[in-house]
C-alpha positions, -999 to 999 in steps of 0.1 A, spaced: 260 -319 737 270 -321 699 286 -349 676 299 -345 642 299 -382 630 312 -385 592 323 -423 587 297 -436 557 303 -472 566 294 -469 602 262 -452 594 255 -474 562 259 -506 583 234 -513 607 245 -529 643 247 -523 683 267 -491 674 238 -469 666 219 -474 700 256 -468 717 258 -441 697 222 -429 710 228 -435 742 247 -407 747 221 -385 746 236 -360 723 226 -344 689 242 -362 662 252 -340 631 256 -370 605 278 -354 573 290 -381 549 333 -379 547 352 -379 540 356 -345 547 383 -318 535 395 -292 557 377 -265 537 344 -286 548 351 -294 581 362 -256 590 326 -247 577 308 -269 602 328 -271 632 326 -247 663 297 -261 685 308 -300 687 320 -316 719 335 -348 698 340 -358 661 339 -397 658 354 -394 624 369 -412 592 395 -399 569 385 -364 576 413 -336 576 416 -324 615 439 -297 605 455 -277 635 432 -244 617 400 -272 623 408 -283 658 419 -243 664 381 -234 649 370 -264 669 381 -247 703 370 -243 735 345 -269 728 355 -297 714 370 -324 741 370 -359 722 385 -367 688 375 -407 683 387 -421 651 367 -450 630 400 -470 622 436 -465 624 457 -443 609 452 -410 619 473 -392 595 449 -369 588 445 -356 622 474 -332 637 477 -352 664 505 -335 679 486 -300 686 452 -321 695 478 -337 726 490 -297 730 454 -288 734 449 -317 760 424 -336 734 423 -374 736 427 -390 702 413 -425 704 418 -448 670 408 -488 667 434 -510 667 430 -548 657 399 -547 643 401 -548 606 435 -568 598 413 -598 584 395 -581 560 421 -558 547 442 -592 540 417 -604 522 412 -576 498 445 -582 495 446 -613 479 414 -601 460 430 -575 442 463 -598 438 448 -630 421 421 -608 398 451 -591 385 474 -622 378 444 -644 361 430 -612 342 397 -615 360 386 -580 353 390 -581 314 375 -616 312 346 -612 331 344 -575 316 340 -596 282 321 -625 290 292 -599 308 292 -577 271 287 -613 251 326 -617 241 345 -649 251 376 -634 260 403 -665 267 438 -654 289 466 -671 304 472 -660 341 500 -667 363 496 -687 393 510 -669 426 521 -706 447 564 -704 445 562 -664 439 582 -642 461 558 -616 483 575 -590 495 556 -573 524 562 -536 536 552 -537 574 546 -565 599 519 -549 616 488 -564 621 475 -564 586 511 -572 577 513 -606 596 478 -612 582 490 -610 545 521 -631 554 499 -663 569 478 -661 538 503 -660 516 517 -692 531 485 -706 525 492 -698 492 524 -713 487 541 -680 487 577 -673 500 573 -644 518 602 -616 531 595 -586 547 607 -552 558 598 -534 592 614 -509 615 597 -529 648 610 -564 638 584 -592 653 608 -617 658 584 -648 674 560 -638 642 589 -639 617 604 -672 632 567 -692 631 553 -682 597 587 -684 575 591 -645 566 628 -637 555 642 -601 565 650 -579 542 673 -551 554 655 -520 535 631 -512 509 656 -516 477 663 -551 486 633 -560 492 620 -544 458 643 -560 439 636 -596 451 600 -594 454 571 -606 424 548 -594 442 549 -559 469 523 -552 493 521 -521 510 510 -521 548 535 -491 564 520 -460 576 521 -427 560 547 -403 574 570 -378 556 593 -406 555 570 -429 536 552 -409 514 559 -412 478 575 -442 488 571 -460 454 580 -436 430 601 -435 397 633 -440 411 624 -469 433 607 -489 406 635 -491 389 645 -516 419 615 -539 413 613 -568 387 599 -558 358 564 -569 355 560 -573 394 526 -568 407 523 -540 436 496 -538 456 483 -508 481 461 -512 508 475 -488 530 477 -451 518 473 -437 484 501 -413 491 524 -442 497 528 -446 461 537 -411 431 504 -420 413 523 -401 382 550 -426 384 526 -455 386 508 -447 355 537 -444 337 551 -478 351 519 -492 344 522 -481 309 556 -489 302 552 -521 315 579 -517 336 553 -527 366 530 -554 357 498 -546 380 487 -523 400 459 -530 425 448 -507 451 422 -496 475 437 -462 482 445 -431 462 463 -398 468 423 -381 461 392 -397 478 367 -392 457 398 -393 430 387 -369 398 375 -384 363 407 -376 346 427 -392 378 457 -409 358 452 -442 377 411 -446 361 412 -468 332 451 -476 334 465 -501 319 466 -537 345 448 -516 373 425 -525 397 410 -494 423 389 -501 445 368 -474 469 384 -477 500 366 -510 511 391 -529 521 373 -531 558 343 -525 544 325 -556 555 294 -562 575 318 -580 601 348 -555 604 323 -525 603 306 -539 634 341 -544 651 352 -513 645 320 -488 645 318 -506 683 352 -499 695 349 -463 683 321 -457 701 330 -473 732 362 -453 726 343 -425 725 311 -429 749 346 -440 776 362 -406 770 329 -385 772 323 -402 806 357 -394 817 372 -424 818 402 -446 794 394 -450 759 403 -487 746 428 -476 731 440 -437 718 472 -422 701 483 -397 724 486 -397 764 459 -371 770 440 -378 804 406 -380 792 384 -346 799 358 -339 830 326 -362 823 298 -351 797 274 -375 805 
């Protein structure tokens, strides 16, 4: 039996997953995602399972993948990049990690949030080449957060920003009404009002046709000007040709994000070396904590599936397949 893992953190973290992992008994092909579908077409074929990052499971990969593969166990949650609709048509189980990374993707949050409104990055920039660089910041306590999503990493950003003194309102499909009611969020009734009362917008909704390109030209026009947006969701949330320009305009006053539209991006990516912007590498859950958490469940999702039995938790209702082990 064969295993394409591709997730760098889970193999750059050391922890109980490894010996899971082992345990298996299979080979374990270890390529470092993630992956694009012109990679992942050249190596797939003779896998039983992928336990997988960002890669792009195309329906052409999972077609290549055929008769073979049997188990698709996602490091994470958002499967986007998987077409999970012809994985269920093919009777694959898709299993994804729920719950396991909220905490440290809120935190990054705030990270990203207070180094752009006290300049952090310039001054410490300066004070490391010899300079002593003086700003004035802006406090966040008393500023409007307007938060895109109540999910879990949602409601995570919401309790910290109470913590922070922050009034917080908030947009959602799937309402959490107990959540709402307990920790002081304010509903919104769509994205332009929420936009338009926010200082600061945090982005926590998952990509679908609907969302993507969700911030673009036309809706910042509907922020504040100089409101800070931050994007810890997906890069493809945002146009990053209409952030750049809103960036330099000044029409948005910060941008800080752990996602982009390109993973690796390219040197001339418009968002490198923008004006007020903060990218990080896609470390939001990145930390020796929420790598253990999750690396764990997605291989107990997966080790579960390839002994034909439930996976803690998957995206489509696919019985799992005959054992493997």
């Amino acid at each position: 039996m064969k295993i394409l893992l591709t997730t760098t953190s889970y193999q750059d973290c050391p922890g109980d997953h490894h010996a899971l992992l082992e345990s298996t008994g299979a080979e374990i092909v270890r390529e470092r995602g993630p992956l694009s579908e012109a990679k992942m077409l050249e190596l797939v074929g003779d896998f039983d399972a992928f336990l997988c990052g960002d890669d792009e499971i195309t329906r052409a990969v999972i077609e290549k993948s055929l008769p073979k593969l049997k188990v698709i166990a996602k490091y994470g949650i958002g499967v986007d990049k998987i077409d999970v609709g012809y994985a269920t048509e093919k009777k694959i189980p898709v299993s994804f990690c729920p719950g396991v990374n909220h905490t440290t993707v809120a935190e990054h949050v705030f990270m990203l949030l207070l180094a752009l409104e006290k300049n952090l990055m310039v001054q410490a920039n300066a004070t490391a080449a010899g300079e002593w660089k003086r700003m004035t910041g802006h406090e966040i306590m008393g500023k409007t957060i307007g938060i895109v999503g109540l999910g879990r990493i949602g409601r995570e950003v919401a309790i910290r920003a109470n913590a922070f003194g922050m009034r917080c309102i908030g947009y959602d499909l799937y309402w959490p009404e107990d959540f709402v009611k307990a920790h002081n969020v304010q509903r919104m009734d769509g994205i332009t009002q929420l936009l338009r009362a926010s200082d600061v917008v945090s982005l926590h909704t998952n990509l679908t046709p609907e969302t993507r390109d969700m911030i673009c030209e036309a809706s910042l026009k509907n922020m504040k000007e100089g409101a800070i947006l931050i994007n810890c969701g997906r890069g493809e949330l945002t146009n990053t040709t209409d952030i750049a320009a809103a960036l330099e305009s000044g029409q948005l006053g910060g941008y800080g994000a752990d996602v982009l539209d390109q993973e690796p991006p390219p040197a001339n990516h418009p968002l490198l070396g923008a004006k007020n912007c903060i990218i990080t590498p896609h470390v939001g859950s990145r930390t020796f904590e929420s790598v253990q958490r999750q690396a764990g469940m997605a291989t107990q999702n997966l080790v579960n599936l390839l002994k034909g039995e439930k996976a803690l938790a998957q995206v489509n209702d696919v019985p799992p397949p005959a054992a493997l082990i």
